[in-house]
N, C-alpha and C positions, 0 to 999 in steps of 0.2 A: 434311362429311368432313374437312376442313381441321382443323377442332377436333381431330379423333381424334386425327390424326398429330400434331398441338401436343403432346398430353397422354399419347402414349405417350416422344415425346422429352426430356419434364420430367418424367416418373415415370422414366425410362431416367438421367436427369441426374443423379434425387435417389439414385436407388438404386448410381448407382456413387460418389458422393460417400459415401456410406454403408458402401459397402465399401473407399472409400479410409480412411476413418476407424478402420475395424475391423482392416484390414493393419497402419496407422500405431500403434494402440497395441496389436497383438501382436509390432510389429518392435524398436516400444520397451520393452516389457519390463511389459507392465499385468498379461499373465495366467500370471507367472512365478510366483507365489505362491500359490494357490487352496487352501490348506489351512488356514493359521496365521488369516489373518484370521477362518475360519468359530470357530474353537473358542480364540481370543482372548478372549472373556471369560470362560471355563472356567477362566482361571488366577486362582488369588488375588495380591493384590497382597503385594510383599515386606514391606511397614510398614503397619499401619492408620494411616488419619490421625488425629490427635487434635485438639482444639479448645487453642488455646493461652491463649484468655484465659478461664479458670476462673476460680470465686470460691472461691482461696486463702484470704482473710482470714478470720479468724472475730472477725465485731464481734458 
């Protein structure tokens, strides 16, 4: 019976450490943006990259 009460107090431990973690980064500012990230690679980029060392020469 000892056991039980152990392991409702360390699932009780973990699970407010869990909600301390989920307060801490909604107080900090993680799920301030939920839009731009999802449809971020929808945008094209302003410049395509190109390769800079071509073969210019003609031997």
């Amino acid at each position: 019976m000892k056991i039980i009460f152990l392991l409702i107090i360390v699932s009780l431990l973990v699970a407010l450490g869990f909600l301390g973690a989920f307060l801490w980064a909604v107080r900090s500012g993680q799920y301030d943006d939920d839009v731009s990230p999802a449809i971020r690679i929808l945008f094209d980029d302003d410049k395509p990259q190109t390769e800079t060392n071509h073969n210019t020469s003609k031997s």
